[in-house]
DSSP file (Angstrom, degrees, kcal/mol; ACC not computed):
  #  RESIDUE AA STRUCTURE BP1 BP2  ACC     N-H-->O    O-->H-N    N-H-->O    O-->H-N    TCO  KAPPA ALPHA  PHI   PSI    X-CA   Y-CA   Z-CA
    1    1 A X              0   0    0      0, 0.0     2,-0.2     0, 0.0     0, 0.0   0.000 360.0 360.0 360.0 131.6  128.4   93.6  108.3
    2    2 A X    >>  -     0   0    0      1,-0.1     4,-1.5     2,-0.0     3,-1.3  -0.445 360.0-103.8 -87.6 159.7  127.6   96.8  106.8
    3    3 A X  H 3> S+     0   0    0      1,-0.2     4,-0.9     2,-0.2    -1,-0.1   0.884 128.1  44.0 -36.0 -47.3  123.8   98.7  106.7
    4    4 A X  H 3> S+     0   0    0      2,-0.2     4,-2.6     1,-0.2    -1,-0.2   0.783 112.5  53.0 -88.5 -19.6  123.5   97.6  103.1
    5    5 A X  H <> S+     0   0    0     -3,-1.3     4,-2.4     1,-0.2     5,-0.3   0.977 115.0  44.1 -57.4 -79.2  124.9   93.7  103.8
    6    6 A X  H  < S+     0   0    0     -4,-1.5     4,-0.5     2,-0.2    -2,-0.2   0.463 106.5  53.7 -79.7   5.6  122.7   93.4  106.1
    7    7 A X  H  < S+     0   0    0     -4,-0.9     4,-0.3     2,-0.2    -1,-0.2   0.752 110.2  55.9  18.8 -79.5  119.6   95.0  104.2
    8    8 A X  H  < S+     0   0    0     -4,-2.6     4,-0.3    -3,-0.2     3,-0.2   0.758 107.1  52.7 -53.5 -32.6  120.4   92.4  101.6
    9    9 A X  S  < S+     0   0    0     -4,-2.4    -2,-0.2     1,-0.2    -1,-0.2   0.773 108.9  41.0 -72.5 -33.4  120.2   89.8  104.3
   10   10 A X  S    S+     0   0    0     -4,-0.5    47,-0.3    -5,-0.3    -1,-0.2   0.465 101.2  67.1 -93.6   9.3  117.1   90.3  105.7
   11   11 A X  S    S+     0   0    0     -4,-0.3    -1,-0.2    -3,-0.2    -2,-0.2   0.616  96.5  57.0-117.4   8.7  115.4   90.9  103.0
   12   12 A X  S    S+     0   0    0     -4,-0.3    25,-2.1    -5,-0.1     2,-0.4   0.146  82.9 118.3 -74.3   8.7  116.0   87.3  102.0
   13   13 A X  E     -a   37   0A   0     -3,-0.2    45,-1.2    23,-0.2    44,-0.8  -0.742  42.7-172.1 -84.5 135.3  114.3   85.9  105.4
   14   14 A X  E     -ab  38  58A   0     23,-2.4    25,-2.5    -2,-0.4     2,-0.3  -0.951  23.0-178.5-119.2 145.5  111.5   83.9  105.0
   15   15 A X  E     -ab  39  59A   0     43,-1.0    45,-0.9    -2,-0.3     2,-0.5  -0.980   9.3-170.0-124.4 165.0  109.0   82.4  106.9
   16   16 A X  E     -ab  40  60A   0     23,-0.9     2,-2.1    -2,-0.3    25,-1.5  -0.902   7.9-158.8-130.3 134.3  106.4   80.3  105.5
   17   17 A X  E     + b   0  61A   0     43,-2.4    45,-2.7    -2,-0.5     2,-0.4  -0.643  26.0 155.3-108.0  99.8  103.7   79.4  107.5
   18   18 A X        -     0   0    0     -2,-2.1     6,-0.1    43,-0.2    -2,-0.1  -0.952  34.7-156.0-130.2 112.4  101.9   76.2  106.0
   19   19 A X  S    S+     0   0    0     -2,-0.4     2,-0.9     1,-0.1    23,-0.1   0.641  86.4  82.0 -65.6  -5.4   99.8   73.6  108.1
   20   20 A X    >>  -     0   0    0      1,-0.2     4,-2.9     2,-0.0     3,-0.5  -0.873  66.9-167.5-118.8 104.2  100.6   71.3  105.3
   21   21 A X  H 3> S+     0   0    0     -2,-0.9     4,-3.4     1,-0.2    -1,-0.2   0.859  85.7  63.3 -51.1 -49.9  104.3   69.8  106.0
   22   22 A X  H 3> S+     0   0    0      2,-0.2     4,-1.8     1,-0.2    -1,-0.2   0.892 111.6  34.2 -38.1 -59.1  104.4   68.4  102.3
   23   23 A X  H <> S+     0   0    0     -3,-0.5     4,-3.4     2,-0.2    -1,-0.2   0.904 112.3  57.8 -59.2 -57.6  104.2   71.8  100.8
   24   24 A X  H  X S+     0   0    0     -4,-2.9     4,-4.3     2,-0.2     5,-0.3   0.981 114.9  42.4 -36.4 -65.6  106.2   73.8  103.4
   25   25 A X  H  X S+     0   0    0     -4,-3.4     4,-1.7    -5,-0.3     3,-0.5   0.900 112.4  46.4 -45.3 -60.8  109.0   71.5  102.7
   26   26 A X  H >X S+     0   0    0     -4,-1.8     4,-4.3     1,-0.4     3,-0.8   0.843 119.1  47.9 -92.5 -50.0  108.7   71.4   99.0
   27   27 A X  H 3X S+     0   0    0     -4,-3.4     4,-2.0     1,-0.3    -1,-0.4   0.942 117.5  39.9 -55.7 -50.5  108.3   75.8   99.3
   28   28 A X  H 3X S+     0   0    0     -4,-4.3     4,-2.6    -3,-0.5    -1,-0.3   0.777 113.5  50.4 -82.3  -9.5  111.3   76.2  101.5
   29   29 A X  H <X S+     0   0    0     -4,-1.7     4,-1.5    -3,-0.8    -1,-0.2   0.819 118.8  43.5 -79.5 -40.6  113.6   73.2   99.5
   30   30 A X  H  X S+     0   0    0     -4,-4.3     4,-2.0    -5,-0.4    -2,-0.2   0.964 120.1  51.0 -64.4 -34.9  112.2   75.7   95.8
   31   31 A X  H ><>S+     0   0    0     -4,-2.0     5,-1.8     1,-0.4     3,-1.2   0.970 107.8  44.6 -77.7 -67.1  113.3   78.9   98.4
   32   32 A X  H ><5S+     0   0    0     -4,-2.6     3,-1.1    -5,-0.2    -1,-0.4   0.722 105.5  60.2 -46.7 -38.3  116.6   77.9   99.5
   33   33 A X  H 3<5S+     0   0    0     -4,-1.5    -2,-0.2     1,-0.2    -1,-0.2   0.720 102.1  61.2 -24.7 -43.8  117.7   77.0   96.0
   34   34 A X  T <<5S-     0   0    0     -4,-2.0    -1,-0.2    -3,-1.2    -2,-0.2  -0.117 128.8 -95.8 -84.2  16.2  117.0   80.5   95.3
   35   35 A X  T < 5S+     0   0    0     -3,-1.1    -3,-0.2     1,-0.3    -4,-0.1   0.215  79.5 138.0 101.5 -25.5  119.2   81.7   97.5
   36   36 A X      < -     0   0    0     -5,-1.8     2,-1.0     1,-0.1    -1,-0.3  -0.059  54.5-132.3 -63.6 156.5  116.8   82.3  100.6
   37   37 A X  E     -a   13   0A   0    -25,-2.1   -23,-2.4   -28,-0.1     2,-0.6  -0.746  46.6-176.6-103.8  91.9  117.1   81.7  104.6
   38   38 A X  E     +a   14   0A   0     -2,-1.0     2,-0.4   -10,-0.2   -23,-0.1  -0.702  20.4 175.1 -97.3 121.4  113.6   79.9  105.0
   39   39 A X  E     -a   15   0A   0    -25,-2.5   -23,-0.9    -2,-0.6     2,-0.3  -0.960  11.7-159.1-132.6 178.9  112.2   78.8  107.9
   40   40 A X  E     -a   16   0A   0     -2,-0.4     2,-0.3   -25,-0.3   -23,-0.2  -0.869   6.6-169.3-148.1 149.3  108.7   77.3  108.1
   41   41 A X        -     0   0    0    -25,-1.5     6,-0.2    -2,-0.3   -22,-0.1  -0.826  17.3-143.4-165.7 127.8  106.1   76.8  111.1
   42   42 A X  S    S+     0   0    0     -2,-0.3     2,-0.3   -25,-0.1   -25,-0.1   0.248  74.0  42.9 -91.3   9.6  102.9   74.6  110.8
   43   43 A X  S  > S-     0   0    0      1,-0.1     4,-1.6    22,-0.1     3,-0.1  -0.965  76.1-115.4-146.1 175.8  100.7   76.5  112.7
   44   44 A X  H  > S+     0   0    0     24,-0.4     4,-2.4    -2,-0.3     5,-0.4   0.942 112.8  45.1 -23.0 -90.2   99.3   80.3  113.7
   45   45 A X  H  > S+     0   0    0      2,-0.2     4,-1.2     1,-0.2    -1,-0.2   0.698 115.7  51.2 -58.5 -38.5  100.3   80.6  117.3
   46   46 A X  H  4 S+     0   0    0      2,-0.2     4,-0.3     1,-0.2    -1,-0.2   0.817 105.9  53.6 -16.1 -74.8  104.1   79.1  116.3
   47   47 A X  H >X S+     0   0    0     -4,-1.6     4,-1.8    -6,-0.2     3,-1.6   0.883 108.0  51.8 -25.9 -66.3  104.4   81.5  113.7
   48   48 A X  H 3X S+     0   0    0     -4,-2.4     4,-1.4     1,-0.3    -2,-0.2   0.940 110.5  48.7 -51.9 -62.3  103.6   84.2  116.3
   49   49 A X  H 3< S+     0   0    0     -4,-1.2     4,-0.4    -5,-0.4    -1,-0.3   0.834 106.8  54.3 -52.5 -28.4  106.1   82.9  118.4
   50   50 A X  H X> S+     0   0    0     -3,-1.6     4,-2.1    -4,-0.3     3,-0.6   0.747 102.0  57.5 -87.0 -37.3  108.6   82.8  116.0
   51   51 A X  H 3< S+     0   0    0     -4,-1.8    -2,-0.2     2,-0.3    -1,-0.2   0.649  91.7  67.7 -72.3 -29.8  108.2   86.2  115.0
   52   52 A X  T 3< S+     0   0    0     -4,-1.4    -1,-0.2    -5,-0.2    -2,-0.1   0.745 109.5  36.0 -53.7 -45.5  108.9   87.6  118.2
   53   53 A X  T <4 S+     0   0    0     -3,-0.6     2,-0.3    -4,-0.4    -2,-0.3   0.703 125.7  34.0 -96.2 -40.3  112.5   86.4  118.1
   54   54 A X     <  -     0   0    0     -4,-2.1     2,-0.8    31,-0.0    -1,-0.2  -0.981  69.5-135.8-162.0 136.6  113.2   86.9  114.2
   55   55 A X        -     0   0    0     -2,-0.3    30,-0.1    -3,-0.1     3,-0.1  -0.747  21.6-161.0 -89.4  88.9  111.8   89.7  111.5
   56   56 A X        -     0   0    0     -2,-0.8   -42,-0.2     1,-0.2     3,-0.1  -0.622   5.3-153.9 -54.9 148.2  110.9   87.5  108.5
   57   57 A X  S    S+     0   0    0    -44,-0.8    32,-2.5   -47,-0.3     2,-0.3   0.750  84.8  31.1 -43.6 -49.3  110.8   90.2  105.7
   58   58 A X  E    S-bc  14  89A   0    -45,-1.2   -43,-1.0    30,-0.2     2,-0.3  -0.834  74.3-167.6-119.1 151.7  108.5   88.1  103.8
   59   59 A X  E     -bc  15  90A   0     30,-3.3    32,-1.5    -2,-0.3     2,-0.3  -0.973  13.1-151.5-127.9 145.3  105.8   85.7  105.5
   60   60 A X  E     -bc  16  91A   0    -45,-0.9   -43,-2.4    -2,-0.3     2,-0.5  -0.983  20.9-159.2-102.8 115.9  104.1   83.3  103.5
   61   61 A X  E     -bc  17  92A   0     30,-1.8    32,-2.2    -2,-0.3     2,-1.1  -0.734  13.1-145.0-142.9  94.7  100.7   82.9  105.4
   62   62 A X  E     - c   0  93A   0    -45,-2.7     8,-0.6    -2,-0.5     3,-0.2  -0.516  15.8-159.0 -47.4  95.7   98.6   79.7  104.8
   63   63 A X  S    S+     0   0    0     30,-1.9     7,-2.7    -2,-1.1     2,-1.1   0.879  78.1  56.6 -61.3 -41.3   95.1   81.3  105.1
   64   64 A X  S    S+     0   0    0     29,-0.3    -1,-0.2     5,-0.2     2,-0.2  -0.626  71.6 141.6 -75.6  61.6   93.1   78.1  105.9
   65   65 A X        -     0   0    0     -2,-1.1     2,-0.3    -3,-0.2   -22,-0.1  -0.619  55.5-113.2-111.0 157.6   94.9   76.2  109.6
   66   66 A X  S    S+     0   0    0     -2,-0.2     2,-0.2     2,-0.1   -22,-0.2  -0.707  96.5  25.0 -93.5 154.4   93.0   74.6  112.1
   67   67 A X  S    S+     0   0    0     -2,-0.3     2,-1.4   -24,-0.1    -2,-0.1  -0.503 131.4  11.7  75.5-115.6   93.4   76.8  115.4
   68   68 A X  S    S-     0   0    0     -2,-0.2   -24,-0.4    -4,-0.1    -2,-0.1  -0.454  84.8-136.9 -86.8 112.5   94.2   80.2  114.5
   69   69 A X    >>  -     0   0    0     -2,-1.4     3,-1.5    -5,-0.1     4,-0.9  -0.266  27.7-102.7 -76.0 174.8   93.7   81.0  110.7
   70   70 A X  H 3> S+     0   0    0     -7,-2.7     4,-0.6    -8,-0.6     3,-0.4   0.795 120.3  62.3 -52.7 -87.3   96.0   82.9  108.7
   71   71 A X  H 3> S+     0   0    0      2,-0.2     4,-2.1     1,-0.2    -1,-0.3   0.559  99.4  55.1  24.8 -53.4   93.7   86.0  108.8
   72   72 A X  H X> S+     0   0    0     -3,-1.5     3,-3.5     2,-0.3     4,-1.0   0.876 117.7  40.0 -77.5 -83.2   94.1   86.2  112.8
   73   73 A X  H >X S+     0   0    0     -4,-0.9     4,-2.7     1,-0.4     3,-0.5   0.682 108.2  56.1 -37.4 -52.6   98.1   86.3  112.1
   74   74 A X  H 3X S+     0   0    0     -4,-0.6     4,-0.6    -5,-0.2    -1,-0.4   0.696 105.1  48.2 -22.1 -59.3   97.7   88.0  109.9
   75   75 A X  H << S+     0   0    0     -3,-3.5    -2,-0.2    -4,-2.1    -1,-0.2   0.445 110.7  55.1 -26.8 -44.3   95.8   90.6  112.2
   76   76 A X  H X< S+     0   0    0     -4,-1.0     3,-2.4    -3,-0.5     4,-0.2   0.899  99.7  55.5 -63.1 -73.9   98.6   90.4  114.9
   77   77 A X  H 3< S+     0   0    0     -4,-2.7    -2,-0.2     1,-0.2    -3,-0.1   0.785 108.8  43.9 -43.3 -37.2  101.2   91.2  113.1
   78   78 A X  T 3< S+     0   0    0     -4,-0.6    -1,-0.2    -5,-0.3    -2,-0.1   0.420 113.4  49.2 -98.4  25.1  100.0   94.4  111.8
   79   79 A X  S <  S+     0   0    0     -3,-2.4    -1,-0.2     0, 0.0    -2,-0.2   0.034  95.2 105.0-130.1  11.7   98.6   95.6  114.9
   80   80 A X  S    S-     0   0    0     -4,-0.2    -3,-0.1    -3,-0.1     3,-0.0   0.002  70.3-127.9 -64.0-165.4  102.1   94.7  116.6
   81   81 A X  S    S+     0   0    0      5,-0.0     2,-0.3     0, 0.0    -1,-0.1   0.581  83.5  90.8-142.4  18.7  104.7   97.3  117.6
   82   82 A X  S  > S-     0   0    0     -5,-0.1     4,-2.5     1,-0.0     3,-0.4  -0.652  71.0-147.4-107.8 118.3  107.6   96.2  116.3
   83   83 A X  H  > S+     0   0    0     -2,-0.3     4,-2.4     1,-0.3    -3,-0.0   0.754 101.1  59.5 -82.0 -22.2  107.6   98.1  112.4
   84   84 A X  H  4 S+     0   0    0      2,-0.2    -1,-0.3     1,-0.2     0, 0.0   0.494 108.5  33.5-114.5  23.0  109.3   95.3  111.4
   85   85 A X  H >4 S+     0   0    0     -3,-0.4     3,-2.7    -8,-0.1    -2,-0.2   0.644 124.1  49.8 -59.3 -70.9  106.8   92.9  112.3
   86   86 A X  H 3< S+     0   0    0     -4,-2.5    -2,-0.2     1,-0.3    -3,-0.2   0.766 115.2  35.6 -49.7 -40.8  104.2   95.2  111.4
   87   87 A X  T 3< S+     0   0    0     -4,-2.4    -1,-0.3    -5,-0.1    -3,-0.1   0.117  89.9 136.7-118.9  33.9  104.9   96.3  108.6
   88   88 A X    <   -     0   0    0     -3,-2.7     2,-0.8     1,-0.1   -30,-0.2   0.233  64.3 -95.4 -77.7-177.3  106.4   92.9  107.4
   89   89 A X  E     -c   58   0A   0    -32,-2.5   -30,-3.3    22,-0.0     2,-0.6  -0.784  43.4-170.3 -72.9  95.6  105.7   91.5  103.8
   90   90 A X  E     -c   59   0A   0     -2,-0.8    21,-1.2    19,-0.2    22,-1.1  -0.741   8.0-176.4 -97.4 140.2  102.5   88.8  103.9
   91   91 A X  E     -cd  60 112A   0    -32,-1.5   -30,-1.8    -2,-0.6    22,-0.2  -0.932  22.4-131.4-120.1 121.9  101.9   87.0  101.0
   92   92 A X  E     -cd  61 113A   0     20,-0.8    22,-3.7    -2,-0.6     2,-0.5  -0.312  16.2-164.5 -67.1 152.7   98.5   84.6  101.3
   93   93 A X  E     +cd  62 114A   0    -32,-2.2   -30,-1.9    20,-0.2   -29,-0.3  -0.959  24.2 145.5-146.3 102.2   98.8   81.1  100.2
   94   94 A X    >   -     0   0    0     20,-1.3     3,-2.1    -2,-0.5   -32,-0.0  -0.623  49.6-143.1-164.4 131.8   95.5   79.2   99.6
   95   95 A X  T 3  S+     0   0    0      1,-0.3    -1,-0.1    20,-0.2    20,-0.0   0.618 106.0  65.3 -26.9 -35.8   93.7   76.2   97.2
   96   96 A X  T 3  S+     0   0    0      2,-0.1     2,-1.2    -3,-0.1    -1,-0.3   0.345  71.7 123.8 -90.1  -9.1   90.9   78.5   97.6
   97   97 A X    <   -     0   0    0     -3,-2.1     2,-0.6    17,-0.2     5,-0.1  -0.254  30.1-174.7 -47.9  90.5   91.6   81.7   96.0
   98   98 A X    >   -     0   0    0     -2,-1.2     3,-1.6     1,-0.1    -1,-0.1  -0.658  25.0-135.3 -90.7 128.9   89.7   83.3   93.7
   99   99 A X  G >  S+     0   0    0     -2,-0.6     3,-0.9     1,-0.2    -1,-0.1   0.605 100.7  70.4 -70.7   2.5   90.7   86.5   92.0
  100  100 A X  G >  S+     0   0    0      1,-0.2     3,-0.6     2,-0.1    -1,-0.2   0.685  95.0  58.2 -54.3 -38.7   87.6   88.0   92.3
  101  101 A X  G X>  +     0   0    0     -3,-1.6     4,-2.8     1,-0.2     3,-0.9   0.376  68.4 115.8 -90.3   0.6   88.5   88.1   95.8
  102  102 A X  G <4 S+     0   0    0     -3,-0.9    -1,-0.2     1,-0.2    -2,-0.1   0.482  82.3  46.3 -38.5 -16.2   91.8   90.2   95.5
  103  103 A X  G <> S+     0   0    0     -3,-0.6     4,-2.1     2,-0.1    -1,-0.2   0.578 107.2  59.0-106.1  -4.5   90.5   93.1   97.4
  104  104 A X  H <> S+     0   0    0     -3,-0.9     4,-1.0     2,-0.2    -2,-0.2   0.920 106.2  46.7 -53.1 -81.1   89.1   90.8   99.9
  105  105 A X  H  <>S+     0   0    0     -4,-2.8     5,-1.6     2,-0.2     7,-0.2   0.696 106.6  56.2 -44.4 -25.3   92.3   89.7  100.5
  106  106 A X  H >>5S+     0   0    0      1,-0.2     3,-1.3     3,-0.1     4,-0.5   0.942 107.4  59.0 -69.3 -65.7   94.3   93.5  100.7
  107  107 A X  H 3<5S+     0   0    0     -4,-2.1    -2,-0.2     1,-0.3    -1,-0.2   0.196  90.5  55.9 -95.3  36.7   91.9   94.1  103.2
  108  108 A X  T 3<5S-     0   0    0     -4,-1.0    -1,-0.3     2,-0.0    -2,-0.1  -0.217 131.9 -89.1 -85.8  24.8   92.5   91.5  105.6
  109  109 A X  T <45S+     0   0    0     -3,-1.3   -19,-0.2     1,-0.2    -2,-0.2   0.476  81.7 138.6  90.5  -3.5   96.2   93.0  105.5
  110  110 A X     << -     0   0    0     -5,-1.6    -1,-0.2    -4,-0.5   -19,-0.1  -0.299  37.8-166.3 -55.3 139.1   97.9   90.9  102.6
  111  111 A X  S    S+     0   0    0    -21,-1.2     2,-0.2    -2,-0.1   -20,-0.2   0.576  71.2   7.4-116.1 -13.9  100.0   92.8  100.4
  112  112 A X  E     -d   91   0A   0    -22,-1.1   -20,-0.8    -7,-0.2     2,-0.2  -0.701  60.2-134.8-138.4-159.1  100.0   89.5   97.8
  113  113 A X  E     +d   92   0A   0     -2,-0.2   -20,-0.2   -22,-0.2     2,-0.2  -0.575  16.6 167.8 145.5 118.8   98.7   86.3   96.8
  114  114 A X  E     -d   93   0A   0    -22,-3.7   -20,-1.3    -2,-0.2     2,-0.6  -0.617  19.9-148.1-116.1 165.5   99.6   83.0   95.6
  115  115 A X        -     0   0    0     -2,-0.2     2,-0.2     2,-0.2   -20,-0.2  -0.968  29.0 -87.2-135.5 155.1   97.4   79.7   95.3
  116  116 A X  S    S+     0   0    0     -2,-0.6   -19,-0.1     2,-0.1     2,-0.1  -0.647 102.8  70.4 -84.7 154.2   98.3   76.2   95.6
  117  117 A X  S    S-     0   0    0     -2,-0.2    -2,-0.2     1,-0.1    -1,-0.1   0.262  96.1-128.0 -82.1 161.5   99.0   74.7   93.8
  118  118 A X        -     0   0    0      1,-0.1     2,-0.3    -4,-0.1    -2,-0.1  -0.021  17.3-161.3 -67.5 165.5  102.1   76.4   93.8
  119  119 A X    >>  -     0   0    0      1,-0.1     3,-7.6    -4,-0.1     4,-0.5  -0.798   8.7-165.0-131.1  92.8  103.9   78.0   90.5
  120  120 A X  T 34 S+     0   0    0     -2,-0.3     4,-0.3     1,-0.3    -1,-0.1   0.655  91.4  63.1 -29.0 -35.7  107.3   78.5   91.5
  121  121 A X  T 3> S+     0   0    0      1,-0.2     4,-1.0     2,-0.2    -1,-0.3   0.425 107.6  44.3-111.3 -17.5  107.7   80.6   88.8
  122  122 A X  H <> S+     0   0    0     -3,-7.6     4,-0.9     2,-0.2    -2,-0.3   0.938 103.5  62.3 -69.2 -61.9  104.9   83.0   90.4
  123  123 A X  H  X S+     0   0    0     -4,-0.5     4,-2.2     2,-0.2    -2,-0.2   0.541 100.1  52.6 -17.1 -42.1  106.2   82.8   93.3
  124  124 A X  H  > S+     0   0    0     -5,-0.4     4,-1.7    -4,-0.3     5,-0.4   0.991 106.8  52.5 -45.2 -82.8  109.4   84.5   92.0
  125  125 A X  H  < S+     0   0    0     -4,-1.0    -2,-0.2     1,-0.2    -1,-0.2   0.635 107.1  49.2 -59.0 -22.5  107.8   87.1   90.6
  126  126 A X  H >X S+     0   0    0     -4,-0.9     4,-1.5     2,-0.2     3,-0.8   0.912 116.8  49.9 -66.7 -54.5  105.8   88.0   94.0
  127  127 A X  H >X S+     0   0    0     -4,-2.2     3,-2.5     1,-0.3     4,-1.7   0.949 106.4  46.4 -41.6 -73.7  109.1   87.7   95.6
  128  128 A X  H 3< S+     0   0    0     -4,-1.7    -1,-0.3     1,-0.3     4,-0.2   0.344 105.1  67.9 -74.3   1.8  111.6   90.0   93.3
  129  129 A X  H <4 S+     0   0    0     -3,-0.8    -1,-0.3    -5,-0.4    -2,-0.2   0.723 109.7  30.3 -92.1 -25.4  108.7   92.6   93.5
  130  130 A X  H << S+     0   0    0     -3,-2.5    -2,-0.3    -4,-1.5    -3,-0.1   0.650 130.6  36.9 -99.4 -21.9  109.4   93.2   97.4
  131  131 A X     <        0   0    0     -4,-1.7    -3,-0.2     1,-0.1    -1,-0.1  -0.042 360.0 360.0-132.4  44.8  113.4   92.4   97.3
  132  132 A X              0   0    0     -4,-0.2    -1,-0.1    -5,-0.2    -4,-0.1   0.294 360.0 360.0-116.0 360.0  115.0   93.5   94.6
């Protein structure tokens, strides 16, 4: 596979990291349609784990979990030591979002934001701004 093959490949990895199984699915079913390699893990500490072994490009990072909330992963990752960990794509994902709160949100380490419920068609656009 050549530099730019594989370039193009990773920068279709997804993870999305959603406590809510319903959603996950329903994100990674829209995500994979689209062409993506999605995988999904329903908690914090999982995620983490997961990450270890494989460089999502993009994470989609449920802010709100029981154990460790997105925010703490969030935290991890960019203080990791691995650049392509660190310096991966997060996008936040939460009911709760208010746009008021966009700088709120930068600087806990997000480089986007979406809210549930989702708009696929948002989504997109979040996407094709970081991999195209």
């Amino acid at each position: 596979m050549s530099v730019a093959e594989e370039q193009v490949r990773r920068q279709k990895s997804v993870l999305i990291v959603e406590d809510n199984e319903t959603a996950a699915s329903m994100l990674r079913e829209f995500l994979e349609s689209k062409g993506y390699a999605v995988t999904y893990r329903l908690d914090g500490s999982s995620a983490l784990e997961y990450i270890e072994t494989h460089t999502p490009y993009v994470v989609f990072m449920d802010i709100q979990m029981p154990g460790m909330n997105g925010f703490e992963v969030v935290r991890k990752m960019r203080a990791h030591t691995n650049p392509a960990i660190a310096n991966a794509i997060i996008v936040g994902v939460s009911a709760l979002y208010l746009f008021d709160q966009k700088d709120r949100f930068r600087d806990q380490g997000l480089d986007a934001f979406v809210a549930k419920p989702f708009d696929m068609y948002h989504i997109l656009d979040v996407l094709s701004s970081y991999t195209d």
